[in-house]
N, C-alpha and C positions, 0 to 999 in steps of 0.2 A: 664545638661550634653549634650554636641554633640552628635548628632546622629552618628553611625558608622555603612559603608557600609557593609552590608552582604557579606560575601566570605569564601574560603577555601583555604587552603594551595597550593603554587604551586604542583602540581604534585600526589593531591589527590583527590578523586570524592566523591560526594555524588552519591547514587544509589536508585533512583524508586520504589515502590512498584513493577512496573511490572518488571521494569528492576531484581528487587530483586527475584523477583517470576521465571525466566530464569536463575539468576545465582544458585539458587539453586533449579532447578532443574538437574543443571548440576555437581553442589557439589551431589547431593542426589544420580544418577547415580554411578558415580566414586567411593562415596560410599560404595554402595552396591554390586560395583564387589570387592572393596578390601576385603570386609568382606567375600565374598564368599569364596577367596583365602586362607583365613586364618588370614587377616592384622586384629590389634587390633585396635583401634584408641587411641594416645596420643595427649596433649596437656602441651604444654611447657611457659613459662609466655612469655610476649610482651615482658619484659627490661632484659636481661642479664648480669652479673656482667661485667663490660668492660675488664676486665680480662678473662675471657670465651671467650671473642671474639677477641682480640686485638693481631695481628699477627696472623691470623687461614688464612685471604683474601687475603695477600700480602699488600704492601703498597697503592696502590691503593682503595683497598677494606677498610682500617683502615680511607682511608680519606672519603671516600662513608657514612662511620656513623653515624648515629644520635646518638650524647652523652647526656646523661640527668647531668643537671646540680648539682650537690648536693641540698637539702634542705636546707633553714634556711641560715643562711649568709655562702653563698661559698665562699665568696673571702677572708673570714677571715683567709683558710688556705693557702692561697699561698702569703698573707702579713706577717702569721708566720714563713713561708719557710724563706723568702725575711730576715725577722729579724733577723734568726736563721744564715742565711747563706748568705752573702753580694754578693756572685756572682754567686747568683740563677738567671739563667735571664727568664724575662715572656716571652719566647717564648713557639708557641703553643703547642709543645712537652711537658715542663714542667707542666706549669699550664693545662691540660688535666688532667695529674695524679693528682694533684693537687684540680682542682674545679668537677673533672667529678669520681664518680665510677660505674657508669651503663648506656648503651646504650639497643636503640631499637634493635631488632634482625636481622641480614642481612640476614640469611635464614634459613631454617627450619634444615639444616646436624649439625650444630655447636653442637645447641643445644639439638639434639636428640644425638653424643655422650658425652655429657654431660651429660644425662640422662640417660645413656646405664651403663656407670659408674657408677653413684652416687646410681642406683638401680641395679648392677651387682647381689647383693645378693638375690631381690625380682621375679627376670625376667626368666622367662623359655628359655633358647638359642635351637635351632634358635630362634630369637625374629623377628615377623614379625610387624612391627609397621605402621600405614600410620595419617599423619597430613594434615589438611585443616586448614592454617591458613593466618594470614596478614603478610608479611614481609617490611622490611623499606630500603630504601635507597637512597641518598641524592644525587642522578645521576641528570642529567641535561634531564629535562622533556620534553619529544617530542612523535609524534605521535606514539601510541604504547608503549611508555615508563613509568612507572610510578613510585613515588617515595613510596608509598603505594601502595603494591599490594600482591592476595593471592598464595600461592602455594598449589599442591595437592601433595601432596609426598609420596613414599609406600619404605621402607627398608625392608632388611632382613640381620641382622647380627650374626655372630656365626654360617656361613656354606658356605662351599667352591661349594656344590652343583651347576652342570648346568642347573640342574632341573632351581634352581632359576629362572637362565635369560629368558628360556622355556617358565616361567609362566609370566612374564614379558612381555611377546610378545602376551601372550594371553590374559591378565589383556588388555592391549593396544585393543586390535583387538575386544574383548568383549562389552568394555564401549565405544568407539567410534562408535561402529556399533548400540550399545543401543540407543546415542544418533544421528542416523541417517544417519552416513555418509554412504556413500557408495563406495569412491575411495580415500586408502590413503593407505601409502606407510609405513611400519617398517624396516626402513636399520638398520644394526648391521655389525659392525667391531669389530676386537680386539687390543687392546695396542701391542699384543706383535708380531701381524703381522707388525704393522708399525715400531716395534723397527728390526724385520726381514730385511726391506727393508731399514733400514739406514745403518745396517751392511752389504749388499749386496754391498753399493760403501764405507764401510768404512766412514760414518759417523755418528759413533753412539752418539757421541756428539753433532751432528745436529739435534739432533732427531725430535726439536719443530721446528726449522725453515724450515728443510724439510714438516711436517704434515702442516701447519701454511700455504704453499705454496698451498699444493694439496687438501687441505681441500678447495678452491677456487675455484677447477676445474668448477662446475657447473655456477660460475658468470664470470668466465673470460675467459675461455676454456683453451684447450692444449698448447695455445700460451703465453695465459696469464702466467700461470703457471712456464713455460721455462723462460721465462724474469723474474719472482720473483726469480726463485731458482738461476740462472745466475748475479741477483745482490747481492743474498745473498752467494757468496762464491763457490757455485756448478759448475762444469765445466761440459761442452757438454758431456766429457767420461759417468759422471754418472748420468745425464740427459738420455743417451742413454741404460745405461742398466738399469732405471728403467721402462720407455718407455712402455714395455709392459706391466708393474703390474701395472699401474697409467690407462691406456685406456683398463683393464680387460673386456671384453664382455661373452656372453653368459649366460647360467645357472648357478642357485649357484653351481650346480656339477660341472660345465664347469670352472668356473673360479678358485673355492678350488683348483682343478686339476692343475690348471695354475700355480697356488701362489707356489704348493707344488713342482711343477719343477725349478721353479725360485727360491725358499729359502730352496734348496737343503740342503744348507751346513750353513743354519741358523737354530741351534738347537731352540731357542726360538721363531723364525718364524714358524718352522715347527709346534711348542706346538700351537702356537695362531690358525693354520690350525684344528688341531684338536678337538682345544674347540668349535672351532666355527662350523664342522663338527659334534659334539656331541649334541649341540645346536639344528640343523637342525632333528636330526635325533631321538629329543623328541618331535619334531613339526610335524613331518612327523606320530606320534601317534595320535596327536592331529589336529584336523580338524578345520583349519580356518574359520572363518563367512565370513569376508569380508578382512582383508586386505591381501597386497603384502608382502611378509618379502622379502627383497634385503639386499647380502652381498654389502658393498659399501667399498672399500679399504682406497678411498678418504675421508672417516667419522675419522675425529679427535678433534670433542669435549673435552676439557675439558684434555688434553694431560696429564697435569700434575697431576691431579688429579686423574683417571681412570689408574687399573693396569690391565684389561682384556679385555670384552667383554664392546662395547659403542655402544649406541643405540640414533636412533634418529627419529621419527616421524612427517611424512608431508603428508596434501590433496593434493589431485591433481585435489581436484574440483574447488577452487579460486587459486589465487594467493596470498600467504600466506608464513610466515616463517615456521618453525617447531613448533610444538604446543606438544612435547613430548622429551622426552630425559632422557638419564642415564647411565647407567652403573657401573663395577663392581669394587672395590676400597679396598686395602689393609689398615689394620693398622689405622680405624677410630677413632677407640678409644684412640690409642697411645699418641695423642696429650695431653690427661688428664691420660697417665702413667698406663693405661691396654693396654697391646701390643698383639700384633698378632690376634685380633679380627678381621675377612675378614668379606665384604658385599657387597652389590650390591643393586643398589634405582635406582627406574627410578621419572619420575615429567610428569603431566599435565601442561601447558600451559593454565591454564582454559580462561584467556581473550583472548587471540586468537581464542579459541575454542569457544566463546562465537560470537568473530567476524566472523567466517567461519559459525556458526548456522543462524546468523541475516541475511549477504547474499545467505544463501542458502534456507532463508524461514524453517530452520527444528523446530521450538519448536515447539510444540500440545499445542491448542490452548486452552486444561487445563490450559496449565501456568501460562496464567494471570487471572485465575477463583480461588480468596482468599474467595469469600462467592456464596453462589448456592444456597439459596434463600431469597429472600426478603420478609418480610409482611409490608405492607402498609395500616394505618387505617385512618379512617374519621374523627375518632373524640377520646377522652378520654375512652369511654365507650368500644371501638372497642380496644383501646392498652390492657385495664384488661382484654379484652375474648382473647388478642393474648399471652398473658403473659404462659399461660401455654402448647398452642401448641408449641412456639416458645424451651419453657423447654424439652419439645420432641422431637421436632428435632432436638439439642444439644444430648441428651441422643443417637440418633439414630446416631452420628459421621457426622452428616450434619450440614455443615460450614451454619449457618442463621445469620440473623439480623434482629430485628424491628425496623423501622423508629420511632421514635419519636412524637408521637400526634400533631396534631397542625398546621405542613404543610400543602399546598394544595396538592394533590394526583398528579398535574403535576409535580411538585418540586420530589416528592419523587419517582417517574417514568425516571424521569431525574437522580436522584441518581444515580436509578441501571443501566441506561444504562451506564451512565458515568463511574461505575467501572465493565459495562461488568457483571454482577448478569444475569446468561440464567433466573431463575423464579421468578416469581414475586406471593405472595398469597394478596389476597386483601380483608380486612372486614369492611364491611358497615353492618348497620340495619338488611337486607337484610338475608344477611349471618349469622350472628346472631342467628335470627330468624329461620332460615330454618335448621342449621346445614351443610349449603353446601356452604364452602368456594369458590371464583375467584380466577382459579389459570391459570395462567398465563404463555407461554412461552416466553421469549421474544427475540429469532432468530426467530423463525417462525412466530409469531404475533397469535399464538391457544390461546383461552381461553374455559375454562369450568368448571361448577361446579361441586367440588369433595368435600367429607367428609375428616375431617382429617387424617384417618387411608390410605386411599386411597392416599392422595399425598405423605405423608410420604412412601408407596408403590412405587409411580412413579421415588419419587427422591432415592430411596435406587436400585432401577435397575441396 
């Protein structure tokens, strides 16, 4: 048999022990602030019927999928099509329904109201849920991009609450500060401010291409912006009177103030003013750690999908995209025929967040400590007297290892430094005999003889 070159799929990683030891430290954070909040954790299967998914993305989204192929001979059904029906033709529309009834999952929302459903009868509402899993997508793979990748996601469905978004901001400001940062940004807009400002020049059927415009402010500036909406249909008149809501300045007080004079006579404008004013003023109870919450007008994430409050989270220590985002969305579950179920989810970014950790030097350098100590012996006689200490510090929750008899003691010293092991204990004859193990630090380069009860002391500190 030919040899075949080792490789991986375009667009998917293998990851390191250590590299693995960083990202879950950063799963294990996020974590533990969702659980604080109340979030449960579920877990939804890799493959969804292609029917759960197919139409949920747009057509775009349906071409992005990974379809798994049927079992056992697939093409047998779409040669019985073919027989049955002479002008069935094998285009890929057909034979998809045909050879395919399950695809990998494009994101973590589809299938949690899928699940929100099929368990309406088992589930306490509000239902606070949060998933860490893999999701798939068949995009064209580029730096930052990948076709395998996981998401962190926190819902809450079956409550109209502002609370929600409130704790959203703090969930955000919590675990990001947990894991280090120290300068980053939580903008928050609402749907229904921006549907305000389309009504203000009378184009509320412009709604996307207007947001789509000024959602670019920050890469293109005020100029940029005027030339998009100017070729998309907009005339100077209502370029001019939104003018001032698009360059809003000041305080979040200062600018709400702004918005609420400008969308006078926009009764669902004025509503978005005050959700977002209600928002503020459960944050104003609650004491921020470290980040900035900014109203940003120009924030339109996700337009068609979000019916209220939209969130979006960035450092301002690298140069970096958004590493958070969400907000709050009507009728998720409608699509599988329970209606009027409202909710609100926001997402981690964990590989950005992982890239903003690497250059900013933040992981403790626990991270990549998987064992904290090593015993290393001379000979056969030395592994049966380590057998039962090493039983002991297991019992004691200290991650150990014993090297294996037989090596030379440099080999097994090169082990531990090679995976970074800070102790080393070491038994010879010696030791043995004496009852007073070599134990070893191995950043500082200390060594000294201790009794077992005594090291087991040092490493439980």
């Amino acid at each position: 048999m030919a040899s075949i070159k080792p490789s991986v799929p375009k667009g998917t990683r293998d990851f390191s022990p250590a590299e693995m030891a960083k990202r879950n430290f950063i799963f294990d954070t996020i974590k533990g602030v969702f659980r604080k909040y109340g979030y449960q954790q579920i877990e939804t299967p890799a493959m969804e019927n292609l029917s759960t998914l197919t139409g949920k993305y747009g057509d775009e989204g349906d071409k992005l999928m990974f379809k798994i192929l049927n079992s056992g001979d697939f093409w047998s059904e779409a040669e019985s099509r073919k027989q049955k029906d002479q002008s069935f033709e094998y285009s890929s529309k057909n034979l998809t329904s045909a050879i395919s009834e399950k695809a990998l999952r494009y994101d973590l929302t589809v299938p949690f109201a899928r699940y929100v459903v099929q368990h309406q009868n088992e589930i306490t509402f509000p239902f606070k849920r949060f998933q860490v899993q893999p999701v798939w997508r068949a995009d064209r793979p580029q730096k930052g991009r990948y076709r395998e990748f996981f998401q962190c996601d926190a819902d809450v469905v079956g409550s109209d609450s502002l609370l929600n978004e409130a704790e959203f901001v703090l969930i955000y400001d919590e675990a990001l500060s947990k894991l280090g940062l120290k300068d980053f940004t939580i903008k928050i807009n609402n749907r229904k401010i921006l549907s305000g400002i389309a009504e203000l020049i009378d184009k509320s059927d412009n709604i996307v291409d207007l947001t789509v415009a000024i959602d670019k402010l920050d890469k293109i500036g005020f100029d940029g912006v005027v030339n998009e909406l100017l070729e998309r249909g907009f005339t100077e008149a209502d370029i001019e009177k939104i003018k001032p809501v698009i360059l809003l300045q000041g305080t979040n007080e200062q600018k709400l103030q702004s918005l609420r004079d400008a969308l006078s006579n926009s009764v669902i404008g004025l509503k978005g003013c005050e959700e977002i004013e209600t928002v503020f003023n459960y944050l104003h109870h609650c004491k921020l750690q470290t980040a900035n919450c900014e109203l940003d007008i120009t924030l339109a994430r996700g337009l068609n999908y979000y019916t209220g409050a939209i969130f979006e989270v960035k450092t301002n220590e690298v140069a970096m995209g958004s590493i958070g985002g969400g907000g709050r969305y009507d009728d998720l579950t409608g699509m599988f025929g329970l209606k009027g179920l409202t909710g609100a989810g926001i997402s981690f970014g964990a590989d950005r967040i992982y890239d903003v950790m690497e250059e900013l030097n933040l992981f403790p350098e626990a991270t990549n400590e998987s064992t904290k100590v090593l015993i290393c012996c001379f000979d056969k006689e030395g592994e049966q007297y380590a057998l039962p200490l090493l039983q002991q510090l297991r019992t004691k929750n200290i991650n150990a290892e014993l090297y294996p008899a037989g090596a030379k003691i440099k080999k097994q010293m090169d082990y531990a430094n090679n995976k970074q092991i800070p102790y080393v204990i070491l038994i010879g004859s010696d030791e043995m005999q004496s009852g007073l193990l070599s134990f070893k630090n191995m950043v500082t380069g200390e060594q000294e003889k201790l009794t077992s009860d005594a090291i087991i002391s040092e490493l439980t500190k």
